[in-house]
LOMAR-75969 format. One record per residue (C-alpha): x negated, y, z; residue in one letter; residue number from 0. Coordinates in Angstrom, 2 decimals. Layout:
residues N
<site <X Y Z> "A" NUM>;
...
end
This chain:
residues 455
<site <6.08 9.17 35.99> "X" 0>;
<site <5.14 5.87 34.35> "X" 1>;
<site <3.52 7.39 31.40> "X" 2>;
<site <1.45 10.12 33.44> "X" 3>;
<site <0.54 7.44 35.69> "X" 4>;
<site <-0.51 5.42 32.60> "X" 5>;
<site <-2.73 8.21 31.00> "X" 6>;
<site <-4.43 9.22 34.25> "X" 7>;
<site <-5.74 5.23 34.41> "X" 8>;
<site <-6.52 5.33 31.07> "X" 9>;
<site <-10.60 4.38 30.18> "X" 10>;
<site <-12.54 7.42 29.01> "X" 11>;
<site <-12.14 6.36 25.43> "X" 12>;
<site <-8.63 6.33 25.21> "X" 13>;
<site <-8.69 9.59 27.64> "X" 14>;
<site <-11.02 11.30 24.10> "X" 15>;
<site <-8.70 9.89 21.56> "X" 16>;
<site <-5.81 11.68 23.57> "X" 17>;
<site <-7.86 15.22 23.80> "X" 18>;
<site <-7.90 14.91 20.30> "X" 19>;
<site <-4.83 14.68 19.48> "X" 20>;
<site <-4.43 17.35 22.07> "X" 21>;
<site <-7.00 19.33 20.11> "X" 22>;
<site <-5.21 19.07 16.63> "X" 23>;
<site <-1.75 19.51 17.96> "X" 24>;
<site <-3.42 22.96 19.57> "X" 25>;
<site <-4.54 23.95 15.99> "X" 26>;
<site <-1.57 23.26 13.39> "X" 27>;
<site <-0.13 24.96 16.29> "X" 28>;
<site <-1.81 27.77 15.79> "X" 29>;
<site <-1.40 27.86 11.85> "X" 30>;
<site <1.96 27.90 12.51> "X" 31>;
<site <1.99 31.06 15.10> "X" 32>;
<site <0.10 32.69 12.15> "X" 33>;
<site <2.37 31.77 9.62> "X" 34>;
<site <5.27 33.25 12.06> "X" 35>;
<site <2.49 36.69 12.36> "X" 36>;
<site <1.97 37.06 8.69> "X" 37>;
<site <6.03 36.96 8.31> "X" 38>;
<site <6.65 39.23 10.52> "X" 39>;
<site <3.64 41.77 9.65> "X" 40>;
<site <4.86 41.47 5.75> "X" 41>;
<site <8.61 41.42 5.84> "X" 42>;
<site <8.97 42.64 2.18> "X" 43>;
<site <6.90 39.91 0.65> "X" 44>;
<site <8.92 36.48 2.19> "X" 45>;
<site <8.03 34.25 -0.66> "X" 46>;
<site <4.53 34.42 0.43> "X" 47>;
<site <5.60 33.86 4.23> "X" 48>;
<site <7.39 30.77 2.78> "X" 49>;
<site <4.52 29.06 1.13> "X" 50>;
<site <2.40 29.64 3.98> "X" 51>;
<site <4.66 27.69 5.71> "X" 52>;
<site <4.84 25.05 3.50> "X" 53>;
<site <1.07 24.78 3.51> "X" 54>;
<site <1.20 23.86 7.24> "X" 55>;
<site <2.86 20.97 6.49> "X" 56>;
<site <-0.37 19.48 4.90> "X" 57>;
<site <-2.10 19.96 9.13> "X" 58>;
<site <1.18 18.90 10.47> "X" 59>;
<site <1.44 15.59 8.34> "X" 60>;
<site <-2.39 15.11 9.84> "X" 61>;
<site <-1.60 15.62 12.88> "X" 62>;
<site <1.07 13.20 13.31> "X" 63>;
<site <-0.57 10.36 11.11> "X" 64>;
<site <-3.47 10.98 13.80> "X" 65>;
<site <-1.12 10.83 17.04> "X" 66>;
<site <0.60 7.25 15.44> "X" 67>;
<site <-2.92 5.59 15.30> "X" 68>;
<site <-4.22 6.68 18.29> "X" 69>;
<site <-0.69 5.54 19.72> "X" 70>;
<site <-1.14 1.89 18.06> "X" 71>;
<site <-4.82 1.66 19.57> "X" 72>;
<site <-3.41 2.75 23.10> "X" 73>;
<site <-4.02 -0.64 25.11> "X" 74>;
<site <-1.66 0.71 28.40> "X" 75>;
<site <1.54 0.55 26.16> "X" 76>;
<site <0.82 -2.71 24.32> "X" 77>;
<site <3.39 -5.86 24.94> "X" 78>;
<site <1.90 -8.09 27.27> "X" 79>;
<site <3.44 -11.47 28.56> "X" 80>;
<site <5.70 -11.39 31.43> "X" 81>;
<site <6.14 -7.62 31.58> "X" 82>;
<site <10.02 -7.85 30.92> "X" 83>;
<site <10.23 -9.32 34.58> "X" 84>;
<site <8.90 -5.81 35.83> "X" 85>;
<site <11.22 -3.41 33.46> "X" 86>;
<site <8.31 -3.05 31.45> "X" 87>;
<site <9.94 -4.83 27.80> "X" 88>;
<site <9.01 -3.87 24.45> "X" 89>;
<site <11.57 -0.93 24.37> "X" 90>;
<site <10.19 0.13 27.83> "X" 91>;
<site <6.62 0.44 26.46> "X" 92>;
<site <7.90 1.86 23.15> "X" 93>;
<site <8.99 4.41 25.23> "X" 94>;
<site <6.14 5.52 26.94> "X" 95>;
<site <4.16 5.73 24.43> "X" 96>;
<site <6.22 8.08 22.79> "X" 97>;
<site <6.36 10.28 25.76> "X" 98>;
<site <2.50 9.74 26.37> "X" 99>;
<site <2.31 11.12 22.94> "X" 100>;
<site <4.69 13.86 23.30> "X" 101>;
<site <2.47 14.95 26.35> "X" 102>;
<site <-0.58 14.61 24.59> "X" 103>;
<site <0.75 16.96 21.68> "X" 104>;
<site <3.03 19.43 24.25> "X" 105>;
<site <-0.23 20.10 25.64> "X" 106>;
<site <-1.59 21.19 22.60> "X" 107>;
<site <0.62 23.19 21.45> "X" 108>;
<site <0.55 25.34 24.74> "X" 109>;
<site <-2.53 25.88 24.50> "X" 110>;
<site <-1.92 27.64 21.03> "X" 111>;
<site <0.28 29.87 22.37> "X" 112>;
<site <-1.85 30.94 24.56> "X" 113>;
<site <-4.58 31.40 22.55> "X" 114>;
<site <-2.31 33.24 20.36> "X" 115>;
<site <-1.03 35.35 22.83> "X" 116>;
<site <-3.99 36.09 24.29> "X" 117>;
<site <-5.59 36.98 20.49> "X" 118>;
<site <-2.56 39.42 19.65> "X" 119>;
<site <-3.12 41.52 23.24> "X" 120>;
<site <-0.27 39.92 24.92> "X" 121>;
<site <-2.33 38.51 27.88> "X" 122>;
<site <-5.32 40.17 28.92> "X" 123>;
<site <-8.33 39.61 31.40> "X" 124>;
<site <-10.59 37.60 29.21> "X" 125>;
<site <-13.10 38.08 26.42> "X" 126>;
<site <-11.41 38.89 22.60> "X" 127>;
<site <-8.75 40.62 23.86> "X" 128>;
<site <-6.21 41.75 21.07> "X" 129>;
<site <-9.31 41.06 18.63> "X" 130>;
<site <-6.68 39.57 15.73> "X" 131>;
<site <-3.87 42.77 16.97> "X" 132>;
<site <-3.57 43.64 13.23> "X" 133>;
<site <-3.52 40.17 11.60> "X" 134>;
<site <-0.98 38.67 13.98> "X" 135>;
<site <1.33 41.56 13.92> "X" 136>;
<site <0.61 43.03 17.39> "X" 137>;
<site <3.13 45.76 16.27> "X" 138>;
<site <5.77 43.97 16.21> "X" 139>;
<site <8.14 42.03 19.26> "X" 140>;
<site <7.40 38.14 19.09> "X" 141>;
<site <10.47 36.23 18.68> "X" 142>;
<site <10.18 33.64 21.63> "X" 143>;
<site <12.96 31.50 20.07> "X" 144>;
<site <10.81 30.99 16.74> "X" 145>;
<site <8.03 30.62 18.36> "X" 146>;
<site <9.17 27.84 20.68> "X" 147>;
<site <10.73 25.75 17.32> "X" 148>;
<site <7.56 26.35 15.66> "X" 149>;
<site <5.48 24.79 18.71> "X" 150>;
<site <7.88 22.37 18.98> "X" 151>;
<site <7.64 20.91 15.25> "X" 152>;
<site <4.54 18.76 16.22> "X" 153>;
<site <5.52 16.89 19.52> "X" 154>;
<site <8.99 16.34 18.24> "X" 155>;
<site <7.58 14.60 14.64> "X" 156>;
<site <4.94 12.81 16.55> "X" 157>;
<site <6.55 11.10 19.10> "X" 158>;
<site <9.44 10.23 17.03> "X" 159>;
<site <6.99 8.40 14.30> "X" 160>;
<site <5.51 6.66 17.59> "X" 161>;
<site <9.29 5.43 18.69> "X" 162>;
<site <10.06 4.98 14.54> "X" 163>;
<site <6.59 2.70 14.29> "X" 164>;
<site <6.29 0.86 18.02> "X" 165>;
<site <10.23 0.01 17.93> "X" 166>;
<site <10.87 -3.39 19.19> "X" 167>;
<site <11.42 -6.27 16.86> "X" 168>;
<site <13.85 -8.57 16.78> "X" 169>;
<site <13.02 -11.16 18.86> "X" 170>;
<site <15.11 -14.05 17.87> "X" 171>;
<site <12.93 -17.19 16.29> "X" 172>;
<site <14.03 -18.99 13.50> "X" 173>;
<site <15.25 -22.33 14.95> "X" 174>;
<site <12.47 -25.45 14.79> "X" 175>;
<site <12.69 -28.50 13.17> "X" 176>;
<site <10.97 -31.85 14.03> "X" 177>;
<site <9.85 -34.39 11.84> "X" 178>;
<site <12.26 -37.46 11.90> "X" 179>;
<site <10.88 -41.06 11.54> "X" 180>;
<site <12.20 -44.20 10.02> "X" 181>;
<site <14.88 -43.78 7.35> "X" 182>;
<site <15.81 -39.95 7.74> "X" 183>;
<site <12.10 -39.10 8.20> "X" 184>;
<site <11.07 -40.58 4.86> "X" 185>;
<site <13.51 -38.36 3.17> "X" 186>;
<site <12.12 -35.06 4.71> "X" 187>;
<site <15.71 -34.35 6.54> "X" 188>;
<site <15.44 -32.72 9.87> "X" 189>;
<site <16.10 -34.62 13.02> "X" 190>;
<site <18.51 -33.80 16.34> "X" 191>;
<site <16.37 -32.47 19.43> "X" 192>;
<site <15.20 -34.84 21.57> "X" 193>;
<site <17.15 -35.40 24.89> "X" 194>;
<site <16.40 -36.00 28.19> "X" 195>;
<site <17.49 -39.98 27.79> "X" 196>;
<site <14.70 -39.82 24.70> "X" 197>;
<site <11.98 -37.98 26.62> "X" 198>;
<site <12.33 -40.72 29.69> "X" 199>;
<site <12.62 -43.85 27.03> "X" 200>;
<site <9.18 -42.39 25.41> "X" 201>;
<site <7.52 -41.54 28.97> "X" 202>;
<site <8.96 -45.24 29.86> "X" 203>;
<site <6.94 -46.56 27.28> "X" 204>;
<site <4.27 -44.90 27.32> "X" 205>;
<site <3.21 -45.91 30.67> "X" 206>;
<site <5.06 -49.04 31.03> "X" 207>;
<site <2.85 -51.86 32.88> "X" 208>;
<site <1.37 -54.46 30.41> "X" 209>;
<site <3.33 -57.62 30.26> "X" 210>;
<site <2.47 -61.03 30.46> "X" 211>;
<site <1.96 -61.45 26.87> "X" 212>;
<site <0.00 -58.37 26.60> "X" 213>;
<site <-2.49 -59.45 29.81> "X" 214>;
<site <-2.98 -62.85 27.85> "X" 215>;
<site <-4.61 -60.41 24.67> "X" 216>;
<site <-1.26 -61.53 22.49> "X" 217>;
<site <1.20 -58.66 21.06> "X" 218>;
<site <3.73 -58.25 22.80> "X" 219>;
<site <6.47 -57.68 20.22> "X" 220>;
<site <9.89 -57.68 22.41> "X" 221>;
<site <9.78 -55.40 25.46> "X" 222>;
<site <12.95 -54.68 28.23> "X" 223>;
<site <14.91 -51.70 27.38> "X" 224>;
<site <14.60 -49.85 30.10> "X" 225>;
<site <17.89 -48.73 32.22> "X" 226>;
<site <17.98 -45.08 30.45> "X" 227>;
<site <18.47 -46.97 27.37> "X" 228>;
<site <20.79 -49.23 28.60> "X" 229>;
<site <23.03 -46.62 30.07> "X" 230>;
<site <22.55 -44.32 26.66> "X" 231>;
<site <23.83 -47.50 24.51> "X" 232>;
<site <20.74 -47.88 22.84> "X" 233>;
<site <19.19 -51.06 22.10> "X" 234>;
<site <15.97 -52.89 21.64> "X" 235>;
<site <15.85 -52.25 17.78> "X" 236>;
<site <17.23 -48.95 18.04> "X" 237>;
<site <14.74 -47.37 20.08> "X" 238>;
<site <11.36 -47.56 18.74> "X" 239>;
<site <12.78 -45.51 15.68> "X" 240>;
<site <13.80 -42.71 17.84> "X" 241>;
<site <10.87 -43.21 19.86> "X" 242>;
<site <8.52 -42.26 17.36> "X" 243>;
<site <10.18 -38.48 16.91> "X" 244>;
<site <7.96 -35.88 17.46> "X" 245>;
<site <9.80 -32.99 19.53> "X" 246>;
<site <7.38 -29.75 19.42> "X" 247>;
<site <5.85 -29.80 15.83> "X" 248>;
<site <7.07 -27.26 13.61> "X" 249>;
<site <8.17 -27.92 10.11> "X" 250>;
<site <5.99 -25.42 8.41> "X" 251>;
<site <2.65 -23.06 9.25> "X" 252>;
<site <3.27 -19.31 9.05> "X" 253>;
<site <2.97 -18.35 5.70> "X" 254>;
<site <0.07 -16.62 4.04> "X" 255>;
<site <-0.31 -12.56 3.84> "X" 256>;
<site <0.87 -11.69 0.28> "X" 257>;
<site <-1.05 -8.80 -1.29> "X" 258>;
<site <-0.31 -5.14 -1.70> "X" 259>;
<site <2.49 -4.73 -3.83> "X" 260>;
<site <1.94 -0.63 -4.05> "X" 261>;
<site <-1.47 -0.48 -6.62> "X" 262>;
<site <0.71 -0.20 -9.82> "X" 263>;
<site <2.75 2.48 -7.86> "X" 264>;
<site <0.38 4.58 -6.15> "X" 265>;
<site <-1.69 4.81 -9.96> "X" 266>;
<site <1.50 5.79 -11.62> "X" 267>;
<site <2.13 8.84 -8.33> "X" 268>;
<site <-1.40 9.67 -9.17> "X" 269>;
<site <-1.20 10.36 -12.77> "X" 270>;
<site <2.06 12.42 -11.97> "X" 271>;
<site <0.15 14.21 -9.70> "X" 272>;
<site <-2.84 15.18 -12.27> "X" 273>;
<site <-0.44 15.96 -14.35> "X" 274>;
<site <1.49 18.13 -12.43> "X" 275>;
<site <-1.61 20.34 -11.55> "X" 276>;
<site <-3.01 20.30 -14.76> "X" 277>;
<site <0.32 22.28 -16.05> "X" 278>;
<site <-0.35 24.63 -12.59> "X" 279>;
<site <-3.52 25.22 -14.93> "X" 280>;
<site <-2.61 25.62 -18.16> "X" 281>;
<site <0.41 27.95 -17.18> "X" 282>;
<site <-0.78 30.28 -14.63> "X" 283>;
<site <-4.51 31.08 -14.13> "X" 284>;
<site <-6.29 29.66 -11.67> "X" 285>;
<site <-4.05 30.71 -8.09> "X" 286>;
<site <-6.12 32.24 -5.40> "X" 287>;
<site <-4.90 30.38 -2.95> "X" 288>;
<site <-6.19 32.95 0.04> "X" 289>;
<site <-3.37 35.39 -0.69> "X" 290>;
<site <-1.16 32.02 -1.57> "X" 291>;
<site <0.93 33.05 -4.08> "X" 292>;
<site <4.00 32.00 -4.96> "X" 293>;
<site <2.83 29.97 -8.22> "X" 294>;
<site <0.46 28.07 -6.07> "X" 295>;
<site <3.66 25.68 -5.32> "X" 296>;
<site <3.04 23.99 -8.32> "X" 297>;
<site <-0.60 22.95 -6.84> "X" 298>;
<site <0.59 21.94 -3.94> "X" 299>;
<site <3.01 19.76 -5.11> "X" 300>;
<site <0.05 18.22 -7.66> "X" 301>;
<site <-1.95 17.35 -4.72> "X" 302>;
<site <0.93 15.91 -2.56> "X" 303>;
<site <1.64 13.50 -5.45> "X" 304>;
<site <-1.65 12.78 -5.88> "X" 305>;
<site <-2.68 12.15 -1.85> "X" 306>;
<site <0.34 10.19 -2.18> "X" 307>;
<site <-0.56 8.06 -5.05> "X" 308>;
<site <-3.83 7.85 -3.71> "X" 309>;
<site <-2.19 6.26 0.11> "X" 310>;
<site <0.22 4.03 -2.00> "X" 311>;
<site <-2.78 2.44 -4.17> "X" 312>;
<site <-5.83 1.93 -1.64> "X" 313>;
<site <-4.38 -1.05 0.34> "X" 314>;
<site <-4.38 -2.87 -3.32> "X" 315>;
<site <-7.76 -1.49 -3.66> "X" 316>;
<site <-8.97 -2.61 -0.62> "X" 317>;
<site <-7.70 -6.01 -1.32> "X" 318>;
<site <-9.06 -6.56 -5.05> "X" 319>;
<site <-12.57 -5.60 -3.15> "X" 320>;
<site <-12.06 -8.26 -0.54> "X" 321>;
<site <-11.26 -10.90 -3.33> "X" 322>;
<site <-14.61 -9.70 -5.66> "X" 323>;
<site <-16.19 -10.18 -2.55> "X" 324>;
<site <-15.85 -13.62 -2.10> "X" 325>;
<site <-15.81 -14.71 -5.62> "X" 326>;
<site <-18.50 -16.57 -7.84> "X" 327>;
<site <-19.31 -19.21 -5.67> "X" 328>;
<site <-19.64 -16.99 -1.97> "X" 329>;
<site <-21.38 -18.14 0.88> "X" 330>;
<site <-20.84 -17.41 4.25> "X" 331>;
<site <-20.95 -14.25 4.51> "X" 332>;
<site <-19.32 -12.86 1.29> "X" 333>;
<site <-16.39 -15.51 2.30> "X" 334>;
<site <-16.45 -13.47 5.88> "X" 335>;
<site <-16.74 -9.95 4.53> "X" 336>;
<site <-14.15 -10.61 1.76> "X" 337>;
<site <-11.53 -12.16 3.77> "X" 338>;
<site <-11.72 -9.46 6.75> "X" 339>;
<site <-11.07 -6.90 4.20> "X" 340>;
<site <-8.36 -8.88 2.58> "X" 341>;
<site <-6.95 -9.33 5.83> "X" 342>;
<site <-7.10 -5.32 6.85> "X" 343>;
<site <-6.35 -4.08 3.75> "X" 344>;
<site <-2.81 -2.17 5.13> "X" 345>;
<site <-4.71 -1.17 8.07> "X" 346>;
<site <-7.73 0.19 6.76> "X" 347>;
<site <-6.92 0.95 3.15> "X" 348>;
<site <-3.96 3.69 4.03> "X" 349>;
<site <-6.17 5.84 6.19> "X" 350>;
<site <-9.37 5.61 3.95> "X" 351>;
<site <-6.42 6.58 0.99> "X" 352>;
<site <-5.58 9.42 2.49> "X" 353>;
<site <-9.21 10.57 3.39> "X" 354>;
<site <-9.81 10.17 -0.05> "X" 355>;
<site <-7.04 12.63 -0.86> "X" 356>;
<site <-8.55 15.24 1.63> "X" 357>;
<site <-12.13 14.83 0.03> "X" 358>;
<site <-10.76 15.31 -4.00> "X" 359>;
<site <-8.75 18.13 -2.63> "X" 360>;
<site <-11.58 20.05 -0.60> "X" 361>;
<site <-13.08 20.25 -3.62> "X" 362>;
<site <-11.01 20.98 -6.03> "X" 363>;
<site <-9.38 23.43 -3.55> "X" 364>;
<site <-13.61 25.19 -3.82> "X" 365>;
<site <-13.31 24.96 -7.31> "X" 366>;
<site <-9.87 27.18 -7.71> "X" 367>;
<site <-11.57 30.37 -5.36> "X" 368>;
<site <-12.07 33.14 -8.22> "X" 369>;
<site <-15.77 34.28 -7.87> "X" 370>;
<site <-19.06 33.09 -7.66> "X" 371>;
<site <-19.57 33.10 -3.70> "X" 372>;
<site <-15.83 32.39 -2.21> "X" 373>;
<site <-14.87 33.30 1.03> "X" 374>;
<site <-12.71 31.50 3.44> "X" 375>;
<site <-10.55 33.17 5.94> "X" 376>;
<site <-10.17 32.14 9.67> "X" 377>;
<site <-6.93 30.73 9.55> "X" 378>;
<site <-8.00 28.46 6.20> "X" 379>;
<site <-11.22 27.16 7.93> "X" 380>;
<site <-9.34 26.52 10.88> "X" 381>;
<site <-6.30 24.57 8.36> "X" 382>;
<site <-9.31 22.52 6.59> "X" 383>;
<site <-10.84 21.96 10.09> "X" 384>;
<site <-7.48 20.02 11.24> "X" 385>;
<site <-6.64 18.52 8.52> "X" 386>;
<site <-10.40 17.07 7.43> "X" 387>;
<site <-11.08 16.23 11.50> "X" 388>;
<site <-7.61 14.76 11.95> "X" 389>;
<site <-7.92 12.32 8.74> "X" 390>;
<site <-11.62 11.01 9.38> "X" 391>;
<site <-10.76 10.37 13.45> "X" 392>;
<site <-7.28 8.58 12.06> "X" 393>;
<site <-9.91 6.20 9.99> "X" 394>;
<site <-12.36 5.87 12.83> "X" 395>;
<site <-9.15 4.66 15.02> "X" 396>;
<site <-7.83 2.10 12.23> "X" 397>;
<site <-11.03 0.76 12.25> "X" 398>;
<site <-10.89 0.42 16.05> "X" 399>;
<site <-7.68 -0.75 15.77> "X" 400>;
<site <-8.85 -3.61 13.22> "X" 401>;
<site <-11.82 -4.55 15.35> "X" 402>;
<site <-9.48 -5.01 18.58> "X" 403>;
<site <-7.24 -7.39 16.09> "X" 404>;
<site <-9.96 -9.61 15.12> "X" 405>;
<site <-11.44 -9.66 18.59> "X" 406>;
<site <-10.01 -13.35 19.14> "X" 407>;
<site <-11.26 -14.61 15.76> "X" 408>;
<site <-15.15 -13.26 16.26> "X" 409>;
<site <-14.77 -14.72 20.08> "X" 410>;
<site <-14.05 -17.99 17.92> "X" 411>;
<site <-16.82 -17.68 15.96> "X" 412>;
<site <-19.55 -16.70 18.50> "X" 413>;
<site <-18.27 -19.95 20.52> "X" 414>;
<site <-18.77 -22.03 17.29> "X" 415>;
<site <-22.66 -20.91 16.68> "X" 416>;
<site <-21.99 -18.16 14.49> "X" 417>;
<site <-25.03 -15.62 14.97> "X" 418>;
<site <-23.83 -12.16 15.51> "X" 419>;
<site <-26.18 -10.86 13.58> "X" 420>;
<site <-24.11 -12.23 10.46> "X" 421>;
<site <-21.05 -10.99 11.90> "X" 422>;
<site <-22.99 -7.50 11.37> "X" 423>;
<site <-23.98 -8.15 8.24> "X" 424>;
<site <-20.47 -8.72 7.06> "X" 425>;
<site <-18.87 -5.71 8.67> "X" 426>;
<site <-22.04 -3.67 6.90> "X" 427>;
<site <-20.79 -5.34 3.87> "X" 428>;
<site <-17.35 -4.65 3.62> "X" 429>;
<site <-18.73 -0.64 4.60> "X" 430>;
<site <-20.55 -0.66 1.78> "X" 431>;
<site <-18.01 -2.55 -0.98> "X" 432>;
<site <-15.16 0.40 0.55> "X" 433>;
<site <-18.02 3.30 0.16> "X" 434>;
<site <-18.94 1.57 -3.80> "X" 435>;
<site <-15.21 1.13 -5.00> "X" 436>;
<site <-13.79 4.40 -3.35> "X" 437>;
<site <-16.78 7.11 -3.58> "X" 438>;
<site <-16.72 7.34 -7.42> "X" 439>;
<site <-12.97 7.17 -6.93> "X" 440>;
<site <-13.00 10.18 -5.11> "X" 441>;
<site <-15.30 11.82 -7.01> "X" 442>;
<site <-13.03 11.51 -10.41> "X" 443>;
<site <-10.17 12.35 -9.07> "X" 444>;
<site <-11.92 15.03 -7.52> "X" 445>;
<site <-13.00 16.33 -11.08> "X" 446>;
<site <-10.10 15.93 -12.76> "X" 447>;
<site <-7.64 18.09 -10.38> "X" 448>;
<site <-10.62 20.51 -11.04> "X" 449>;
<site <-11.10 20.56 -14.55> "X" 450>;
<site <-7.48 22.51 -15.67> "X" 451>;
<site <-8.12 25.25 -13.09> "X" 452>;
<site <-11.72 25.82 -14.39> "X" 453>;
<site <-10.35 26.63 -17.85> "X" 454>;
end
């Protein structure tokens, strides 16, 4: 009830990024109907029935990465202080925004099956009736139990990754030191916490009436102990070196953000990868991949390697361009735009990877149809539709994502005198070092996945 409550009073942007979600669910949903169709239409060729399947998981992988950002960006479900009072703790909100997006992607998903239904004849009334009766295998009885496992593939990965990602931390603090004074201090060893006989010796002192000595304009270099010392055992000499403790600092700042460790590794996954399809190349001839054949395997398991080398390697990437940004001397601006993108690079530089990876294989996927003038199908328009829309709206959200992060730090700014206009200028700048580093990348890797199929 919580979580419909939630998405109901949801703002109209949140509301879209939900429908979407909705949306894709609805269509790797539908792949996988037609995947369950062609297997039952063509029981004597199941190797091709197979690799049809395994081809959805390219939409359903989309899907979910899409579902977990829009999930991250979802400002009902994010920790907020004294919630816990309420029932509403981190493991309260984790779960409701898994079963926010288990709603979002259940709703998809029924909406595929009726379409499906509706397109094999099964329901009729309404324009297109039975108009795909051959290609889904109107023929033949539809297995409700498949079909329900099938439909249930995408809310069951998705909200799990939501609960996997959003799972509480743990919330215990390493303990807090305090700088000691006099002889410990000067070492660097940590002192004992401050009682409540300390605190009332310092607030004693602190706002003790002036003396006589002190009135006259001398020093006043003895002063009473007070009574909390007196009852504590402490004496005149002995308390102005626990005086002088200071209770709340902490020992050390947080440290730094290290970089990406995963450039070396995502370059090696994406040499395997180009190596793996240029031996789909050399060994077979080029695989139509609209009949998907059985040796097409081999080029889908070159592109997942690659897609994944390419993932692994652009949060490095997107760090080395944040650090040429602000080298040589930057000013201002450079030293803005390069730290931002140093700062995002795990949040920005996994979902512009994996675009990347959808781009190089669009086109090398154009470049393996046999013939001059190739010709999609339906159900491969509607595959590249998912997986292309799902990966560019899973950027668009990271990036919405990073601008709520950094919200607090350009409110800083703007109260300092920044202008916003240079705050512009350096999100237009990092835009433009992403689009100069990773456009060419995309375009080689693009070409070389394509060049062993064209031979």
């Amino acid at each position: 009830m919580l979580a419909l409550r939630l998405t109901r009073a949801a703002r109209p942007a949140v509301q879209l990024r939900r429908l979407l979600v909705a949306a894709a669910s609805g269509g790797t949903g539908f792949l996988l109907l037609g995947t369950l169709g062609y297997a039952l239409g063509h029981p004597q060729t199941p190797g091709a029935a197979v690799l049809r399947l395994a081809w959805c998981l390219v939409p359903l992988a989309a899907t979910v990465y899409f579902a977990l950002a829009v999930a991250r960006t979802d400002p009902g479900t994010r920790p907020r202080q004294n919630l816990s009072a309420v029932g509403l703790g981190p493991a309260r909100l984790m779960a409701v925004s898994a079963l926010t997006t288990a709603l979002s992607t259940a709703l998809g998903s029924m909406l595929a099956l009726l379409v499906f239904l509706h397109l094999r004849g099964d329901l009729t009334g309404m324009p297109f009736d039975g108009a795909a009766a051959q290609f889904l295998a109107v023929d033949q009885p539809l297995p409700v139990p498949a079909a329900l496992t099938l439909l249930g593939l995408v809310p069951v990965f998705a909200s799990t990754a939501v609960a996997v990602a959003l799972r509480p931390r743990d919330p215990r603090r390493p303990a807090r030191t305090t700088r000691a004074s006099g002889r410990s201090g000067a070492h660097g060893h940590a002192a004992q916490r401050e009682t409540s006989g300390v605190r009332g010796r310092l607030g004693a002192r602190l706002f003790a009436p002036a003396g006589p000595r002190a009135a006259a304009g001398e020093p006043e270099t003895a002063r009473q102990t007070p009574p909390e010392a007196a009852h504590a055992g402490v004496t005149d000499s002995e308390a102005p070196e626990q005086d002088a403790a200071e209770p709340d600092i902490p020992a050390a700042l947080p440290p730094p953000r290290e970089a990406p460790v995963g450039l070396p590794w995502g370059v090696a996954t994406v040499a395997a990868g180009l190596a793996v399809q240029a031996y789909a190349g050399r060994t077979t001839p080029a695989p139509d991949l609209t009949d998907l054949p059985v040796e097409a395997f081999t080029v889908l398991v070159g592109w997942v390697l690659t897609a994944l080398g390419l993932v692994l390697a652009s949060p490095g990437l997107t760090h080395l361009c944040g650090r040429v940004l602000q080298s040589v001397r930057p000013g201002a601006l450079r030293l803005l735009a390069g730290r931002g993108l140093m700062a995002e690079a795990t949040r920005i530089g996994r979902p512009l990877g994996v675009v990347c990876a959808v781009a190089s294989a669009a086109y090398a996927l154009t470049a393996l149809y046999n013939g001059p003038e190739p010709s999609f199908g339906p159900l491969t328009t509607l595959g590249a539709l998912v997986v292309t829309g799902s990966t560019v709206a899973t950027l668009l959200t990271a990036a919405t994502e990073a601008r709520q992060c950094r919200a607090d730090t350009v409110a800083a700014l703007l109260r300092l005198g920044a202008p916003a206009a240079m705050l512009r200028s350096a999100a237009a700048l990092r835009a433009a070092a992403l689009l100069a580093v990773f456009g060419p990348l995309t375009l080689a890797i693009a070409d070389l996945a394509a060049l062993p199929m064209a031979h």
